[in-house]
ROTOR-264827 format. One record per residue (C-alpha): residue number from 1; residue in one letter; x, y, z. Coordinates in steps of 0.2 Angstrom, whole numbers, plus 2048, in hexadecimal, padded with zeros to 3 digits. Each point is the difference from the previous one (the first is absolute). Layout:
<atoms>
  drenfi  zator  east  north   up
     NUM      A     X      Y    Z
...
</atoms>
This chain:
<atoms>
  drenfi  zator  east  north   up
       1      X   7D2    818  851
       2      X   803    7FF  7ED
       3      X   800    7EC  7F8
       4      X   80A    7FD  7F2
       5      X   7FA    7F0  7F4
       6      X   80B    7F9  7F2
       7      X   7F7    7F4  7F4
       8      X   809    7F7  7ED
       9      X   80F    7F9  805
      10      X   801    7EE  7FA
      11      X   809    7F3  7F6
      12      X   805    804  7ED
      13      X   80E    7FB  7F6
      14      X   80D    80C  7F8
      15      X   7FC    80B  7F5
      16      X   7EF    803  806
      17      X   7F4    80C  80A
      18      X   7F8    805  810
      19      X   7F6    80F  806
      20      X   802    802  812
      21      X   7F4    80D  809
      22      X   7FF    807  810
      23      X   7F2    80A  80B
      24      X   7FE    809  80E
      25      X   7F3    803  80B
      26      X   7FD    807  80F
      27      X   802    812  808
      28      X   806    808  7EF
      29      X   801    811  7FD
      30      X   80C    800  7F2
      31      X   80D    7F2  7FC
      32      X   813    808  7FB
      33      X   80D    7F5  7FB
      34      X   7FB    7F0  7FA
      35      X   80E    7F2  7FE
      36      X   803    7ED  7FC
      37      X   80C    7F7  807
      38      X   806    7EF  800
      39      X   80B    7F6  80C
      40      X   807    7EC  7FA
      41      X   808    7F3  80B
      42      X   80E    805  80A
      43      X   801    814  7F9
      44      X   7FB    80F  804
      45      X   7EF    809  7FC
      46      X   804    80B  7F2
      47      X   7F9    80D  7F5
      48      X   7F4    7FC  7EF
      49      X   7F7    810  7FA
      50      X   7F9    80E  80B
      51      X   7F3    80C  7FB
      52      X   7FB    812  805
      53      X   7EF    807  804
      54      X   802    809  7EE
      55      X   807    7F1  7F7
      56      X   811    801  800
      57      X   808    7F1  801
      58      X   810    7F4  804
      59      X   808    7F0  7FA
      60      X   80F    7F7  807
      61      X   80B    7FF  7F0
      62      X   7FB    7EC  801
      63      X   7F0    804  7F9
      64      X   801    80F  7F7
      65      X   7F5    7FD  7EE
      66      X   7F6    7EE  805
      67      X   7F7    808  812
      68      X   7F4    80E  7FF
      69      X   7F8    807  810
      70      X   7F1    809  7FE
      71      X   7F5    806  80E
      72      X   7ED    805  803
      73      X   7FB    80D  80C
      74      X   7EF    7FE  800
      75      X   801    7EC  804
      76      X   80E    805  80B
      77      X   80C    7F0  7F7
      78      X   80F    7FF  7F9
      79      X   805    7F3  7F3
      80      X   810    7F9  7F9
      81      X   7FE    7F7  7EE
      82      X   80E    7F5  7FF
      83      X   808    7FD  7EE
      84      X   80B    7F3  7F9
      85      X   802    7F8  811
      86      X   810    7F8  804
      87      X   807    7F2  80D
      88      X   807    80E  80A
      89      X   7F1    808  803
      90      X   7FA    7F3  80C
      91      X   7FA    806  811
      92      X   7F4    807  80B
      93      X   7FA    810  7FA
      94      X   7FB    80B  80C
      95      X   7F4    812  7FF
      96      X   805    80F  809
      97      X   7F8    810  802
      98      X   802    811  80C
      99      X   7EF    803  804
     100      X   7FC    810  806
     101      X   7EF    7FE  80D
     102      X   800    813  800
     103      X   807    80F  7F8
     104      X   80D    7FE  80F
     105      X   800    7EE  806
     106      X   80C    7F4  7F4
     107      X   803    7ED  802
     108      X   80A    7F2  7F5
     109      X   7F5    7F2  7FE
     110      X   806    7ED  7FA
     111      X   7F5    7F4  7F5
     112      X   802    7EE  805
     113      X   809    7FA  7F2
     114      X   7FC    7F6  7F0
     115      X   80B    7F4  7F9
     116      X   806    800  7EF
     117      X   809    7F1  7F7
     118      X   807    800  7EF
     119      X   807    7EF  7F9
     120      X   80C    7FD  7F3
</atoms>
């Protein structure tokens, strides 16, 4: 099976930044899609950036020009540096990936979560 380990979420005040990172391990023979997610009180989980094996990416329109998601193959891990962080950005911030374990075997793999507060 395929683990999925966020780590930089924490507490900041408005305005400011964090660098999240997440890495897979595991039976990996190449990682697809990539994704961060985040999920606050009482909502749905809902989309942040995705990112393609090739680099293409995806922002909800929320975050479009202050998140970048970047990715590297070779350390299997995917990042999301947050920019100009604002009080609505608060919530757990969760890693996805579709792990392929073969040339023909695909999973969707969940991190655990990393919680990200931003004050006012």
């Amino acid at each position: 099976q395929v683990r999925l380990v966020e780590s930089g979420g924490g507490l900041v005040q408005a305005g400011e930044s964090l660098r999240l990172s997440c890495a897979a391990s595991g039976t990996i023979f190449i990682i697809n899609a990539m994704g961060w997610y985040r999920q606050a009180p009482g909502k749905q989980r809902e989309l942040v950036a995705t990112i393609t094996t090739s680099g293409g990416t995806n922002y909800a329109d929320s975050v479009k020009g202050r998140f970048t998601i970047s990715r590297d193959n070779a350390k299997n891990t995917v990042y999301l540096q947050m920019n100009s962080l604002k009080p609505e950005d608060t919530a757990v911030y969760y890693c996805n990936a579709d792990v392929h374990s073969s040339t023909y075997l695909v999973n969707n793999y969940w991190g655990q979560g990393t919680q990200v507060t931003v004050s006012s």
